[in-house]
N, CA, C and O of each residue as an XYZ file, in Angstrom:
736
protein
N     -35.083     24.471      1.805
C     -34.825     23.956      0.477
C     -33.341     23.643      0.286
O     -32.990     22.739     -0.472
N     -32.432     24.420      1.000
C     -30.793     24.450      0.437
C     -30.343     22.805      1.684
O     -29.425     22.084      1.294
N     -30.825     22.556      2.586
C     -30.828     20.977      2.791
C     -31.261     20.287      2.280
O     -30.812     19.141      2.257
N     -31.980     20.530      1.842
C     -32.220     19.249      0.394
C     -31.489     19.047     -0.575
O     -31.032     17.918     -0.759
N     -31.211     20.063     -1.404
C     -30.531     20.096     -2.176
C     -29.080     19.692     -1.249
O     -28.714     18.721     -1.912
N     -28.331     19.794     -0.450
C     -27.341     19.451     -0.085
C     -27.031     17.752      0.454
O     -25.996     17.093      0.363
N     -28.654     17.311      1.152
C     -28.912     15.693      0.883
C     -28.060     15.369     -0.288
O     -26.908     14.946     -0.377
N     -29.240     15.789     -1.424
C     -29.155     14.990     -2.774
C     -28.137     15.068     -3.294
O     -27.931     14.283     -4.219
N     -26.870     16.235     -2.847
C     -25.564     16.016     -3.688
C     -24.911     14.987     -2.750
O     -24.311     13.992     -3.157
N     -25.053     15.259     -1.677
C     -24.385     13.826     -0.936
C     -24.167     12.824     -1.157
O     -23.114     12.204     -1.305
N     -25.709     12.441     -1.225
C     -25.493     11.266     -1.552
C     -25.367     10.557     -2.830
O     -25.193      9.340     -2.888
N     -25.486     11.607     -4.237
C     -25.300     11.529     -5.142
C     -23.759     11.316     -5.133
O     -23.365     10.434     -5.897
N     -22.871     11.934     -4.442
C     -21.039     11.752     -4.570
C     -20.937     10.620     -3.865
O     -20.051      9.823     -4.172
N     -21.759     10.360     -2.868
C     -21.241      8.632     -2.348
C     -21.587      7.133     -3.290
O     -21.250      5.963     -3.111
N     -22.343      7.753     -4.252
C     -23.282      6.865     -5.570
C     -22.011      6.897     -6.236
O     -21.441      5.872     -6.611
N     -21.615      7.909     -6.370
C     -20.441      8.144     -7.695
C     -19.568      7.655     -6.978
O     -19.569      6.442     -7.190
N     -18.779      7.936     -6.206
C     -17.479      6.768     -5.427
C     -17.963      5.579     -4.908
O     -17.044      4.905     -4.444
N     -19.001      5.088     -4.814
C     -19.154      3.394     -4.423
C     -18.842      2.595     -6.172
O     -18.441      1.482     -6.513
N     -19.320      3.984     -7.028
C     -19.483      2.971     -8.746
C     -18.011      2.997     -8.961
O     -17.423      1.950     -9.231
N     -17.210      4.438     -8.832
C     -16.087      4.362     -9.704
C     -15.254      2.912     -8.898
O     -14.539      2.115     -9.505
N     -15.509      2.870     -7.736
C     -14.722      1.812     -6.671
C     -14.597      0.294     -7.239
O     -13.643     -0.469     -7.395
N     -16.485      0.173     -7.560
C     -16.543     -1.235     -7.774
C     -16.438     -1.329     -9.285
O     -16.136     -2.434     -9.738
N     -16.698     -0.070    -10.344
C     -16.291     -0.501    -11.643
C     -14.392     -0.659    -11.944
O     -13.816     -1.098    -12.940
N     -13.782     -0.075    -10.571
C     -12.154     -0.668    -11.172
C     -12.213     -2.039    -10.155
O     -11.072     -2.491    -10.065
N     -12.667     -2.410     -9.788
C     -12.412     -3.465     -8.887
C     -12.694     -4.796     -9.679
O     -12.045     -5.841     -9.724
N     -13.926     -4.407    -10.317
C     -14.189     -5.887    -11.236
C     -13.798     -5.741    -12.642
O     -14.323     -6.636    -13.305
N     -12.952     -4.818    -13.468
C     -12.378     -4.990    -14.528
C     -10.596     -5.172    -14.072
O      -9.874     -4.980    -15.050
N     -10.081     -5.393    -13.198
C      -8.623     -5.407    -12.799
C      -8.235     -6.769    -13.139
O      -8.948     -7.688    -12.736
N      -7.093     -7.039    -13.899
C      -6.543     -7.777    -14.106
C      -5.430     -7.572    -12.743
O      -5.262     -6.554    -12.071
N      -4.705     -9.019    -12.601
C      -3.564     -9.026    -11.936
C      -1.992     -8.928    -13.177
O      -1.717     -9.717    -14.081
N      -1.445     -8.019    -12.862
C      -0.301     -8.033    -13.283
C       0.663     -8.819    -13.493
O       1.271     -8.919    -14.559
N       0.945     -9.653    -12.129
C       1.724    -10.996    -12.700
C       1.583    -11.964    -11.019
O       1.350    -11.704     -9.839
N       1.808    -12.829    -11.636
C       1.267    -13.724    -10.088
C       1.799    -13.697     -8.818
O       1.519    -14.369     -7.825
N       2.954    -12.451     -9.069
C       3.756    -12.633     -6.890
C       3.530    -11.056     -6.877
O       3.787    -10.813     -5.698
N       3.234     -9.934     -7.417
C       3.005     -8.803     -7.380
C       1.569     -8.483     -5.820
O       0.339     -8.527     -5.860
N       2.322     -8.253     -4.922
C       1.980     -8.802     -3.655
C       0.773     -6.995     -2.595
O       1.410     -6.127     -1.998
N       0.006     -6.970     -2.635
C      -0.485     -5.713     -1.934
C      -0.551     -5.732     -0.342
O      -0.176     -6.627      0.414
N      -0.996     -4.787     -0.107
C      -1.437     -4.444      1.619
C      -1.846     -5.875      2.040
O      -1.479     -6.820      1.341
N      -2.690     -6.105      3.300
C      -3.550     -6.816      3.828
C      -4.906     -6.302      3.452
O      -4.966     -5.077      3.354
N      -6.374     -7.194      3.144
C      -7.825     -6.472      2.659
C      -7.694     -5.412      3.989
O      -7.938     -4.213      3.857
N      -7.253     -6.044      5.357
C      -7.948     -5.231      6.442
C      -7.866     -3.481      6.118
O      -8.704     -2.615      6.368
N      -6.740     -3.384      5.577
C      -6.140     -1.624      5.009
C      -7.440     -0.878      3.915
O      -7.709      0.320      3.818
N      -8.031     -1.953      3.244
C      -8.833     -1.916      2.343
C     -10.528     -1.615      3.075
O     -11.261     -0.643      2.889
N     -10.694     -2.485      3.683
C     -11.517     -2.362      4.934
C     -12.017     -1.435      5.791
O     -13.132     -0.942      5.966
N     -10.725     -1.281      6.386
C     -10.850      0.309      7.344
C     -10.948      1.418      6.238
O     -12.078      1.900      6.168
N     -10.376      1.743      5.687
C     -10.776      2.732      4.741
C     -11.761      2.853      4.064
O     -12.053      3.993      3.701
N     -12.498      1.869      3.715
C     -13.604      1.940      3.362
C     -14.717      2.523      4.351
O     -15.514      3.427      4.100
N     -14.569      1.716      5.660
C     -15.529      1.639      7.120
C     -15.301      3.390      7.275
O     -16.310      4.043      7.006
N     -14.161      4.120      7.652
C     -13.453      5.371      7.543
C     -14.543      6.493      6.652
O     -15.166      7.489      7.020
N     -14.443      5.922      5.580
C     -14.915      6.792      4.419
C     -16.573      6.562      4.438
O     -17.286      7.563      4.365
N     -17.198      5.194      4.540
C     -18.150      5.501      5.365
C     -19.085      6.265      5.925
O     -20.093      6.827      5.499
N     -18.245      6.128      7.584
C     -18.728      6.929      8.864
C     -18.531      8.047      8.671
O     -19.244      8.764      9.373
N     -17.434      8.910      7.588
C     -17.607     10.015      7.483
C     -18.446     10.984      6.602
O     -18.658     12.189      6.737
N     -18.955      9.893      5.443
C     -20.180     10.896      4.865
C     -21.359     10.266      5.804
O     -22.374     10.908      6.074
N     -21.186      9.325      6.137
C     -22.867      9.496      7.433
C     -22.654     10.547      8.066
O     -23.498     11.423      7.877
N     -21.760     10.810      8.815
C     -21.362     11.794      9.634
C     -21.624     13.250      9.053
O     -22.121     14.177      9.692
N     -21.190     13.291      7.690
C     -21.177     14.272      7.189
C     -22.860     14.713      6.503
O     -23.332     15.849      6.471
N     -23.276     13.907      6.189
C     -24.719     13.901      5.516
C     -25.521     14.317      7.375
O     -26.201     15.302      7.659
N     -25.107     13.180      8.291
C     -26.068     13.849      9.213
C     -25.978     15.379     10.025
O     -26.977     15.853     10.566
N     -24.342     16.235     10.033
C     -24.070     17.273     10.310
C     -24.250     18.373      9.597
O     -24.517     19.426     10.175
N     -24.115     18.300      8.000
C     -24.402     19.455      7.117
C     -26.197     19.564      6.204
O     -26.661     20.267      5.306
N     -26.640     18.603      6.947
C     -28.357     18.339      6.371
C     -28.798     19.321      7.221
O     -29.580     20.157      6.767
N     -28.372     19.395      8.619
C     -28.924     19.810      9.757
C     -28.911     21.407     10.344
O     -27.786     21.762     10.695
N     -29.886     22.337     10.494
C     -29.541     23.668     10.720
C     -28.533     23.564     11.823
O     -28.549     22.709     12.709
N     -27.728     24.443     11.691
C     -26.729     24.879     12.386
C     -26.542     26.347     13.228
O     -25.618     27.153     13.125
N     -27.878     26.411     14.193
C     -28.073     28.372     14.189
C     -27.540     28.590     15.653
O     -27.473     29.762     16.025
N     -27.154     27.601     16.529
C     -26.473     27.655     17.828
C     -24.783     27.440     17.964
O     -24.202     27.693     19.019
N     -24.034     26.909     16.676
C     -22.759     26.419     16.144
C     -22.500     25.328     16.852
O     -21.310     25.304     17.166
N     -23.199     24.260     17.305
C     -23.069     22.997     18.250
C     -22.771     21.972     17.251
O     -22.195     20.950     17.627
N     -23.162     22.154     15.765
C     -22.501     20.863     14.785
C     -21.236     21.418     14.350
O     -20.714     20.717     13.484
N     -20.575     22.446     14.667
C     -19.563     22.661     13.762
C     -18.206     21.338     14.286
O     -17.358     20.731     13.631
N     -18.482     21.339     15.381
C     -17.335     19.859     15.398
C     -17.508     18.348     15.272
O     -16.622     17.574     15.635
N     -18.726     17.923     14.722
C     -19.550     16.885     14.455
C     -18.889     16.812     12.415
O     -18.532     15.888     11.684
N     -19.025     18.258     12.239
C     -19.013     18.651     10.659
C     -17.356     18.414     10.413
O     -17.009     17.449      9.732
N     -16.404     19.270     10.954
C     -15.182     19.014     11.376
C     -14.698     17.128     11.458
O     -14.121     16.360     10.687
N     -15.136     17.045     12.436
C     -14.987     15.283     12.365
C     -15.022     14.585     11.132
O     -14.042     14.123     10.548
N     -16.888     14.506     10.559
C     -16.392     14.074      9.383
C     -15.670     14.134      8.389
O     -15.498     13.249      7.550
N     -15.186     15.229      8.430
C     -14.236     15.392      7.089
C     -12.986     15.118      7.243
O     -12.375     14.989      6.182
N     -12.050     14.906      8.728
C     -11.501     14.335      8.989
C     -11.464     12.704      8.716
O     -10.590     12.018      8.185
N     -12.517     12.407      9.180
C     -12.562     10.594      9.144
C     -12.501     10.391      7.829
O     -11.667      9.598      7.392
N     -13.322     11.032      7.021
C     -13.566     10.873      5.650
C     -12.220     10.928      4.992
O     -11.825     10.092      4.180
N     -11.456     12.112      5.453
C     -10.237     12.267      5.110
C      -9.095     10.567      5.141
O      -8.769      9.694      4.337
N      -8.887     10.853      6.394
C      -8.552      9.514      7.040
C      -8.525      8.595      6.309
O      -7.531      8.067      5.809
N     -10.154      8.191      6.124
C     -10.464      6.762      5.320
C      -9.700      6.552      3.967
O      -9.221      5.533      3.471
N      -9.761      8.444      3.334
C      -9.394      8.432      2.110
C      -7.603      7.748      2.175
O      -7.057      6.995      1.369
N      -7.209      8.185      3.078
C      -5.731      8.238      2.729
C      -5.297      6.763      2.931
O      -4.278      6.262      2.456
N      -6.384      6.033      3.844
C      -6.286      4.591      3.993
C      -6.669      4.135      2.735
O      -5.905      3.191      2.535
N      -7.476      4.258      1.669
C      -7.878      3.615      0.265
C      -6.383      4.209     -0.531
O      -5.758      3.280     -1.042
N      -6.010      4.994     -0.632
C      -5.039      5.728     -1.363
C      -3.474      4.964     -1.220
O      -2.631      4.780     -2.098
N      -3.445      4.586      0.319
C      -1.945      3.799      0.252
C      -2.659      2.081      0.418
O      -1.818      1.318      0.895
N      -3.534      1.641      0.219
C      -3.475      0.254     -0.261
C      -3.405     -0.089     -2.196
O      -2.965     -1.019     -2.872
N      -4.229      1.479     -2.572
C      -3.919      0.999     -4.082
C      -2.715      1.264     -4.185
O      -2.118      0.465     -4.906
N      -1.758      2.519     -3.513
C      -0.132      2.563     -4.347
C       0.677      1.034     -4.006
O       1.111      0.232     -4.833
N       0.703      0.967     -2.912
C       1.874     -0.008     -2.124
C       1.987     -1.382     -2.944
O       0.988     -2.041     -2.655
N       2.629     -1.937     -3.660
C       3.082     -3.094     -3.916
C       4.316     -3.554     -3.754
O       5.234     -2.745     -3.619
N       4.496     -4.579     -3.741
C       5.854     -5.266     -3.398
C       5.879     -6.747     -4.549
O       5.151     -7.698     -4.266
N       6.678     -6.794     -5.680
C       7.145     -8.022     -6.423
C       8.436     -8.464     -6.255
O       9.467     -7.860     -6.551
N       8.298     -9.762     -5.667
C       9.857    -10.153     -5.537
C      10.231    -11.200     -6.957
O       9.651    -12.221     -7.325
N      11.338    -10.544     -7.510
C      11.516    -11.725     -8.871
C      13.040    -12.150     -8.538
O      13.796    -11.857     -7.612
N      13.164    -12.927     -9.632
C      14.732    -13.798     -9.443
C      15.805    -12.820     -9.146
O      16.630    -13.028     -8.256
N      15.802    -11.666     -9.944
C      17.555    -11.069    -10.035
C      16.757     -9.545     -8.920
O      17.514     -8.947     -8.156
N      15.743     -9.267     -8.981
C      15.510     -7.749     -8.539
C      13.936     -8.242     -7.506
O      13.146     -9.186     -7.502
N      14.152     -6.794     -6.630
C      12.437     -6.868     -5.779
C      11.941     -5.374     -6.836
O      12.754     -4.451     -6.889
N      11.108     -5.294     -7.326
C      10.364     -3.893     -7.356
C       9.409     -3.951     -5.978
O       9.010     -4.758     -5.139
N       9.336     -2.782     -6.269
C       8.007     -2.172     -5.202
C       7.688     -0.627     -5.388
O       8.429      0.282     -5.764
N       5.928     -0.609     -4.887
C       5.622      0.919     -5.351
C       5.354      1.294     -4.119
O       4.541      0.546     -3.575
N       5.926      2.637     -3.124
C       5.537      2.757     -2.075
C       4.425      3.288     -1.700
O       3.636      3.183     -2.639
N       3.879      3.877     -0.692
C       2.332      4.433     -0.527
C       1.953      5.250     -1.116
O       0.834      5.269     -1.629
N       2.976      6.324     -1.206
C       3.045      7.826     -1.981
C       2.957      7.761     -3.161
O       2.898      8.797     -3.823
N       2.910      6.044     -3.974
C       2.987      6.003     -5.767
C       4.273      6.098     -6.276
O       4.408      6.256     -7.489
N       5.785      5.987     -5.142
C       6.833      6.334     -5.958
C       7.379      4.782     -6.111
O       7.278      3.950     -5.209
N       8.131      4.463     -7.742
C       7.969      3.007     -7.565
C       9.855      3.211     -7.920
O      10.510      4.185     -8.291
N      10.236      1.773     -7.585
C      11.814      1.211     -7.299
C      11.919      0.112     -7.496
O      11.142     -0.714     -7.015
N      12.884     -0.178     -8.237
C      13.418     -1.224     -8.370
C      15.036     -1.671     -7.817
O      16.000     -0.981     -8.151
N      15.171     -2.707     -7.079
C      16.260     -2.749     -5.940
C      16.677     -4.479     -6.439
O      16.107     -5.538     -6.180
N      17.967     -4.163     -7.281
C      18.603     -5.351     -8.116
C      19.521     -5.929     -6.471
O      20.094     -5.245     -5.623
N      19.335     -7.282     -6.549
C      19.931     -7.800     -5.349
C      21.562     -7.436     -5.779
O      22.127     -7.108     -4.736
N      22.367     -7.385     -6.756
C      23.724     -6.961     -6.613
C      23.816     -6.056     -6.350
O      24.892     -5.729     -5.850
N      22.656     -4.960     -6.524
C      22.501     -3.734     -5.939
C      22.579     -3.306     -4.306
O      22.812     -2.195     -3.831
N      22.425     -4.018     -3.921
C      22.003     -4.080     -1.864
C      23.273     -3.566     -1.659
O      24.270     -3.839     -2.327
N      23.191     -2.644     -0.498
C      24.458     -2.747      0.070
C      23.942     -2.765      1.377
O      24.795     -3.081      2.206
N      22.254     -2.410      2.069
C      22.409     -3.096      3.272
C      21.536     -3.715      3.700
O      20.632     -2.892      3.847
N      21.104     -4.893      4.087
C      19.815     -5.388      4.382
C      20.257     -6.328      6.473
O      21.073     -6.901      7.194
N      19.484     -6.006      6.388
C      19.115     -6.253      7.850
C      17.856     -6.640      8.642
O      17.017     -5.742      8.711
N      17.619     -7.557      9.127
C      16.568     -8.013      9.783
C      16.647     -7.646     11.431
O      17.522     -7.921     12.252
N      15.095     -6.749     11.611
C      15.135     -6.182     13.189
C      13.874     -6.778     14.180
O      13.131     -7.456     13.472
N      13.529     -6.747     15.214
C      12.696     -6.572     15.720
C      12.316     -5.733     16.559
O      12.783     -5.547     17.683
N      10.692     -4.719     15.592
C      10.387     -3.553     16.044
C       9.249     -3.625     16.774
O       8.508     -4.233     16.002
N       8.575     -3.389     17.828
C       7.431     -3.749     18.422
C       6.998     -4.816     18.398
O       5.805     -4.858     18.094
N       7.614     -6.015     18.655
C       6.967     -7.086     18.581
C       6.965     -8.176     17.142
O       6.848     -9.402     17.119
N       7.198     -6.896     15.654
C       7.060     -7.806     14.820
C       8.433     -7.547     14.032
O       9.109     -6.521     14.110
N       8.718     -8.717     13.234
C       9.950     -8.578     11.987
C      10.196     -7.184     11.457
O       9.266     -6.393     11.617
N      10.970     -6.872     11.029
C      11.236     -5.667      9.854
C      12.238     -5.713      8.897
O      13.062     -4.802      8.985
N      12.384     -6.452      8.081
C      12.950     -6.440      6.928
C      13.206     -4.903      6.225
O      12.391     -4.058      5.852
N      14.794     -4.916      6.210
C      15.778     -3.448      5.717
C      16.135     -3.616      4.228
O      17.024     -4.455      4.076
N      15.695     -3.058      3.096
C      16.861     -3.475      2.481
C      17.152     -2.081      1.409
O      16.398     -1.648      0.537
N      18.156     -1.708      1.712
C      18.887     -0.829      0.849
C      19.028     -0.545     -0.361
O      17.974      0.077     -0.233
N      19.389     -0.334     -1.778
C      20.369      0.114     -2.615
C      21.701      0.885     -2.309
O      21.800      1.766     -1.455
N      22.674      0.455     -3.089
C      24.036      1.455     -3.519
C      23.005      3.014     -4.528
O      23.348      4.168     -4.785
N      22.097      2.459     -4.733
C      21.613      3.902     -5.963
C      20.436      4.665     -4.877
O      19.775      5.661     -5.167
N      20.398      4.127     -3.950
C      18.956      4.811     -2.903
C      17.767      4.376     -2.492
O      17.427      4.617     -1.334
N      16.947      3.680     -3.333
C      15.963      2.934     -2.698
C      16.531      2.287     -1.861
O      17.679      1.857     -1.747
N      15.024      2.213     -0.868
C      15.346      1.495      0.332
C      13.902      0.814      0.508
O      12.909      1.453      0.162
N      13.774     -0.523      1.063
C      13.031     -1.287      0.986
C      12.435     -1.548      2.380
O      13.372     -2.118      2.939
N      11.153     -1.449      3.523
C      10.869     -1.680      4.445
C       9.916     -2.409      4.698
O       8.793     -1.906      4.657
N      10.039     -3.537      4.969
C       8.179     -4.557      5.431
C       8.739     -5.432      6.373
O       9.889     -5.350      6.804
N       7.702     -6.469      6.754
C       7.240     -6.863      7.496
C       7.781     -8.704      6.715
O       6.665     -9.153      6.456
N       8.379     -9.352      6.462
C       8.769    -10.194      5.892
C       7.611    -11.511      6.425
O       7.788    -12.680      6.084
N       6.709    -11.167      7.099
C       5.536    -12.487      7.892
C       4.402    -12.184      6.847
O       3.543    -12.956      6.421
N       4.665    -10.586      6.483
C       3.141    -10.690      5.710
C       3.441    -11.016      4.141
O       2.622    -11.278      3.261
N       4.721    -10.931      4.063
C       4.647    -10.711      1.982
C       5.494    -11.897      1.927
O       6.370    -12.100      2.768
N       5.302    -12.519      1.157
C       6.600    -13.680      0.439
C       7.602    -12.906     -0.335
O       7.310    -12.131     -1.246
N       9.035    -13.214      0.167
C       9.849    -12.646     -0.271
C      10.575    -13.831     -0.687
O      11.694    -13.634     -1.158
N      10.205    -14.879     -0.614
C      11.197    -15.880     -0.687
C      12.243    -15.607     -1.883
O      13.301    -16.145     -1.558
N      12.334    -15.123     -2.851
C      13.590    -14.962     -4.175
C      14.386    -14.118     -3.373
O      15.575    -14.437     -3.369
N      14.033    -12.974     -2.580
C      14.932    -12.031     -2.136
C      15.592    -13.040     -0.426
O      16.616    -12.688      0.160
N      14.940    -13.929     -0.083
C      15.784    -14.439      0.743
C      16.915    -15.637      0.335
O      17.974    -15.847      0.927
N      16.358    -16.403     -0.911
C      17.209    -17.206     -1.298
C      18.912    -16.616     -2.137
O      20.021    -17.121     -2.317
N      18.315    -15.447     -2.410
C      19.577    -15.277     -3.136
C      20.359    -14.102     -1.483
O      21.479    -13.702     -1.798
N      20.034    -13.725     -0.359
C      20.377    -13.912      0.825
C      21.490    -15.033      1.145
O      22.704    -15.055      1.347
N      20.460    -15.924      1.086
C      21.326    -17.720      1.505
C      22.551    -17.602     -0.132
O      23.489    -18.385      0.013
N      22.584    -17.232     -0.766
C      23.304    -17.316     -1.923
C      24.662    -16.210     -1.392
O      25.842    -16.512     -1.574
N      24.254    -15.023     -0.778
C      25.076    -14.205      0.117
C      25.527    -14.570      0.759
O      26.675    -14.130      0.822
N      25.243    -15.425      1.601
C      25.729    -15.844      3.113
C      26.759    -17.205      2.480
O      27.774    -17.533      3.095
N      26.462    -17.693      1.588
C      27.667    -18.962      1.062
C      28.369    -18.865      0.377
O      29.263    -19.701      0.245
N      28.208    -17.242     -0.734
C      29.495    -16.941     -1.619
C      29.878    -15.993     -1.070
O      31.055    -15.926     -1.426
N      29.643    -15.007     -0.281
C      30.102    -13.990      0.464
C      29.798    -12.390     -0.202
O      30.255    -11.342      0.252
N      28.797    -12.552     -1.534
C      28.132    -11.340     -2.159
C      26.987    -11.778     -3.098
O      26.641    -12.861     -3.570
N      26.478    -10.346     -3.194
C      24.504    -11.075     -3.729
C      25.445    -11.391     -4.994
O      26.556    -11.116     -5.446
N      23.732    -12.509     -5.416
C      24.062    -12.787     -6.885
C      23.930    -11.959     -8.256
O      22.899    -11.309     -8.430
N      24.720    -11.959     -9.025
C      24.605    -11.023    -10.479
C      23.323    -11.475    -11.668
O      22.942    -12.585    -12.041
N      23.021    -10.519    -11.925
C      21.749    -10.977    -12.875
C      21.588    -12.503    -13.812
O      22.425    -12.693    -14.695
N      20.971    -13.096    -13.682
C      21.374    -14.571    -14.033
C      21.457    -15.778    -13.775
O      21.024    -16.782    -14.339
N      22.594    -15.452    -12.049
C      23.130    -16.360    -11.615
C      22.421    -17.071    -10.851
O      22.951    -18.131    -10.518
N      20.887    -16.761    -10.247
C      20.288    -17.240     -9.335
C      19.278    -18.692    -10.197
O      18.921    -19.713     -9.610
N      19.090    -18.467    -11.227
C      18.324    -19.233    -12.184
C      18.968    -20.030    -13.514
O      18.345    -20.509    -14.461
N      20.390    -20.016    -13.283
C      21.535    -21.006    -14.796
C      21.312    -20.193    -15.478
O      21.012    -20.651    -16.581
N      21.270    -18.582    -15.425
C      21.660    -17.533    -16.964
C      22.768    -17.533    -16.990
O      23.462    -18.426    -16.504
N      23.376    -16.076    -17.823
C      24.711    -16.365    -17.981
C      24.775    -15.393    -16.714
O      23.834    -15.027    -16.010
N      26.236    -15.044    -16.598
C      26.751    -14.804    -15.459
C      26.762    -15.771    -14.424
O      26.644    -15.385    -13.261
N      26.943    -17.502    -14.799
C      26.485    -18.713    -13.639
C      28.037    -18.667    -13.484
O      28.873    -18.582    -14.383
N      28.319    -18.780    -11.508
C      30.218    -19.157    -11.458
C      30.103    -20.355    -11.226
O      29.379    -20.687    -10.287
N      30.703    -21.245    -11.921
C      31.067    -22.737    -11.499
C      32.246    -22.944    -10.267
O      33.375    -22.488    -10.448
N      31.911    -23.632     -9.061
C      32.778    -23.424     -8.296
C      33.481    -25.049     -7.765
O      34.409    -25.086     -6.958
């Protein structure tokens, strides 16, 4: 009887996280139109992740256990499950908005920054395994790390090219005819 009852909560909690999933998914507005996330694939695997681990888990804890031969079958899933979770968890924190005078961004962990381009004091472009890595600093501490192939950064590179021809980033304003514009 106590596998049954342990079925039916199962799969009753995978009922309840497929709804809460798809009821925020189809009431989400977008915030503003360059407010930029993960790749779906991050979205994907974590899902696939989370998954295989209540199958895993529904088929290891349904099942008598009187020889201890599922205890690492049981183990597993809650790992993967785990796993999957932490893969759904840093595609909803992570954003990246690049605007005229500043980039915000929220990192995986949910901690969010805002990094004013007069603010930079170091940005640097590397190549790490094969792909880009875009550096970029604050004087106040944030520090900014991606992949510059996957996100459009273009405001944070133009006012770059605005660096590289006046010889310091631009001041709030100056990138778009506000005030603070230097006539040269």
């Amino acid at each position: 009887m106590s596998a049954f009852v342990v079925k039916i909560l199962l799969v009753l909690a995978v009922l309840i996280l497929v709804a809460a999933a798809v009821s925020r998914m189809r009431g989400r507005r977008s915030v503003g139109p360059v407010r930029q996330r993960m790749p779906k694939l991050v979205l994907v695997v974590g899902a696939l992740f989370v998954a295989v681990g209540g199958l895993m888990a529904l088929a290891s804890f349904t099942e008598k256990n009187t020889d201890g031969m599922l205890w690492p079958m049981r183990i597993a899933s809650l790992v993967i499950g785990l796993g999957g979770a932490v893969f759904l968890v840093m595609y909803r924190n992570f954003y990246v908005e690049p605007r005229v005078d500043e980039v915000a961004f929220r990192t995986i962990w949910g901690r969010e920054a805002v990094i004013a381009y007069s603010d930079i004091v170091d940005y640097h472009v590397r190549t790490s395994g094969g792909q880009l890595q875009l550096t970029v600093r604050a004087a106040s501490g944030p520090r900014l790390r991606l992949n510059p192939r996957i996100y459009d950064l273009s405001p944070l590179l133009r006012a770059n090219e605005f660096r590289l021809h006046n010889g310091r980033w631009p001041l709030r304003g100056e990138m778009h005819g506000g005030t603070g514009t230097v006539s040269r």
